[in-house]
N, C-alpha and C positions, 0 to 999 in steps of 0.2 A: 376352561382348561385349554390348554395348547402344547404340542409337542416342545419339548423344550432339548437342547442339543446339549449332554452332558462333555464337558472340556476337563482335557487331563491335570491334577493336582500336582504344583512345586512338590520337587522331589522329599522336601523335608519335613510336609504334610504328608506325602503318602507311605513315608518310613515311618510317622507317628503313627500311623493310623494304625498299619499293620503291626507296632510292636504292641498298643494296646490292643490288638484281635490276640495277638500270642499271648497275652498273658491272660487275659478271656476264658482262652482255649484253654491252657492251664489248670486255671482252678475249676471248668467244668460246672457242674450241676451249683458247687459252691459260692458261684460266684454271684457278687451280690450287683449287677447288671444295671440297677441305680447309683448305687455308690460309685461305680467304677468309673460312669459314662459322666456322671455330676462332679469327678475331678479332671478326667481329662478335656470335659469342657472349658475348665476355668482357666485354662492356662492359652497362652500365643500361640501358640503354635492350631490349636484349635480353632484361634479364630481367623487363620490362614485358610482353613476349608469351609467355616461362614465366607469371608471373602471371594470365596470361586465359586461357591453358590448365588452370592448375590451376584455377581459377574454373568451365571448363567440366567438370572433371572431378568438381566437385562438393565435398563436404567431408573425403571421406579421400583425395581426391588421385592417384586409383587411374591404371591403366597403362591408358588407352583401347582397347587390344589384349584384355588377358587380364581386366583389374580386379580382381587375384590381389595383387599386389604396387603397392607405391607408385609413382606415375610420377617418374622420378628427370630426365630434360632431354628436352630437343629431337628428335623423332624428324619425320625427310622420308617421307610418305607417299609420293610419286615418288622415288628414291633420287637424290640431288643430284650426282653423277658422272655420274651417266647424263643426268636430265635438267636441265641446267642452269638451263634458263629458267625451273624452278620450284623452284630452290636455297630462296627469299627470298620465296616467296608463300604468304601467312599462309593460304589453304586447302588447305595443302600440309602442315601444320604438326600436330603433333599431340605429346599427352604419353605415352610408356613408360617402362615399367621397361626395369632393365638385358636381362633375358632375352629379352627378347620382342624389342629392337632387336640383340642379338647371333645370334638365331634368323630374322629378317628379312634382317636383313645388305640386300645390295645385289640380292636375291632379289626379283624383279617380273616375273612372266610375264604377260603380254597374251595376250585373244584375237585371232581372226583380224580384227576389225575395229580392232585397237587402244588395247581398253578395256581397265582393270586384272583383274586376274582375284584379285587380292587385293581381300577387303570395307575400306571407309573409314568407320570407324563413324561422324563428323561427317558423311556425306554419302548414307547408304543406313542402312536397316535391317539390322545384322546377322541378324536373325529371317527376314527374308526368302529367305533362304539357309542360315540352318541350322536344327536341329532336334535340343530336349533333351527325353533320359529325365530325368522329373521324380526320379523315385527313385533312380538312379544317379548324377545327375550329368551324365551321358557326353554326348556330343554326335555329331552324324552332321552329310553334308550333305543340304540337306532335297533330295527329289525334283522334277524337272524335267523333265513329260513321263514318259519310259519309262526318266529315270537320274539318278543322284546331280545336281546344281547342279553345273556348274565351277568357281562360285565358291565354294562351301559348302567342296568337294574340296581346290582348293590353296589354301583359308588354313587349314586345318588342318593340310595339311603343311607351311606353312610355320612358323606360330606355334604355341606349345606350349600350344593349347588344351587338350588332352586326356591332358597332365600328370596324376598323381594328384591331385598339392595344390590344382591349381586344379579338379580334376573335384570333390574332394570340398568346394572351397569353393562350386560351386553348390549342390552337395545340399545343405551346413547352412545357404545359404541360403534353399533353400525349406521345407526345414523348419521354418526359423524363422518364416516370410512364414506359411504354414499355422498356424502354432501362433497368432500375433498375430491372424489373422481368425475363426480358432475364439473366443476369449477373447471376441473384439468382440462374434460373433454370441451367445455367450452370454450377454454381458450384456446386448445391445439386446435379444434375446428374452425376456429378462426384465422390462423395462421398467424405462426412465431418467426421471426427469420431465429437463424442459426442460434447466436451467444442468448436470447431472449428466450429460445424453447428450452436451451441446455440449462438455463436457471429454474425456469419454469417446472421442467422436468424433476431438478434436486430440491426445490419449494415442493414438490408433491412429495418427494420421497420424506420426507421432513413429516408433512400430515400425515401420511400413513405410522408414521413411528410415535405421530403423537396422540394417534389417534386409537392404537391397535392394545386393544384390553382385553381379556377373559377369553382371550382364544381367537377373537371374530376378524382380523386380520388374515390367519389361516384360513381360516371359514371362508370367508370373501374371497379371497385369491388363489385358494390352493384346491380346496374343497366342492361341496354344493351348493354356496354362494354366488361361485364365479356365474352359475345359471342363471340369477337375475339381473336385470337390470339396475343400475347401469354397468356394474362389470361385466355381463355379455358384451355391452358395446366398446369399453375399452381392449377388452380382447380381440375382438373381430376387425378393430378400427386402426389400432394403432399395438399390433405384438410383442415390438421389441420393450414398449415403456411395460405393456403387462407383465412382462418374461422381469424387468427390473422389480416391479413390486412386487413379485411372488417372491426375489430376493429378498426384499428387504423387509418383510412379513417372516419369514424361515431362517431367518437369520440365529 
């Protein structure tokens, strides 16, 4: 998972949106919450707010849950049976693959104050709440106080973070992110003149984009990462290119 930055919807998606919440609201308890969402997905205008999901998910289109698998439709952050009033509200919305929304299911436990206990990557730091062995993969929830995060706890059991395929696609992806800063550091340590480093520099920003899956991008540059090597040493060595890749990791 990774913080993902939700962007505002064309005006003519977010009037669709809102006029199927009001007619939602309308029919109340009778409303049949399947049927309603299963027509106004079929239509264009619906698939204007796929579009700026996939936008937010970036260029391979990943499953904002796992980022393992490609985000295939429409997945209700509040499960839309349960809570109606947020069937059709575009910060409610979000892109998964098939597994991750058959793993979810209608599964939404709240704490005792009535907050989700499930992470919303458009709206919280995943990072915040969990914590990766770089070398592994694997993922925990991080600690809070004297025990695991609640919320670190049930999104794991909920969603198939800790899958093999998708355990081991974070590790080849930090392996990768590691290998592309070693390179960088080796050649800047060597000295670039000017137009040479400035390519050099947009050639790394490139691996980092090609490289940054299941979150570990953040991880690396934003996070508890940056503490190992060798992103300590790009940090300490060369600032300004760090301060770029943390752009282009957050983006």
């Amino acid at each position: 998972m990774r913080q993902i930055r939700r962007i505002p919807l064309p005006g003519k998606a977010a009037q669709y949106l809102s006029r199927n919440q009001a007619r939602a609201d309308s029919l109340g308890v009778a409303a049949d919450m399947d049927r309603l969402w299963k027509n106004a997905r079929a239509t264009e205008t619906m698939n204007l707010v796929l579009d700026v999901l996939r936008r937010m998910a970036r260029n391979r289109e990943r499953c904002m849950f796992c980022e393992d698998s490609r985000g295939v439709d429409v997945e209700h952050f509040w499960p839309k049976r349960t809570y109606r009033n947020r069937a059709f509200a575009w910060e409610n919305l979000l892109l998964a693959c098939a597994g991750c929304n058959r793993s979810k299911s209608d599964r939404f436990p709240l704490d005792r104050r009535g907050s989700p206990l499930l992470i919303d990557p458009t709206g919280e730091d995943p990072w915040d709440y969990l914590y990766c062995d770089e070398e592994t993969g694997e993922l925990a929830a991080r600690w809070h106080g004297s025990r695991p995060h609640p919320k670190g706890v049930t999104t794991l059991s909920i969603l198939p973070l800790r899958d093999h395929a998708i355990t081991e696609g974070r590790r080849s992806s930090y392996r990768s992110l590691v290998r592309a800063v070693r390179r960088l550091l080796d050649d800047l340590r060597g000295g670039l003149p000017g137009a040479k480093r400035d390519r050099r520099i947009g050639e790394f920003r490139q691996e980092v984009l090609d490289c940054d899956s299941h979150g570990m991008g953040q991880w690396c540059f934003c996070r508890d990462g940056q503490q190992a090597k060798p992103f300590a040493s790009l940090r300490a060595e060369f600032p300004a290119i760090w301060r770029l890749a943390q752009k282009t990791v957050d983006g």
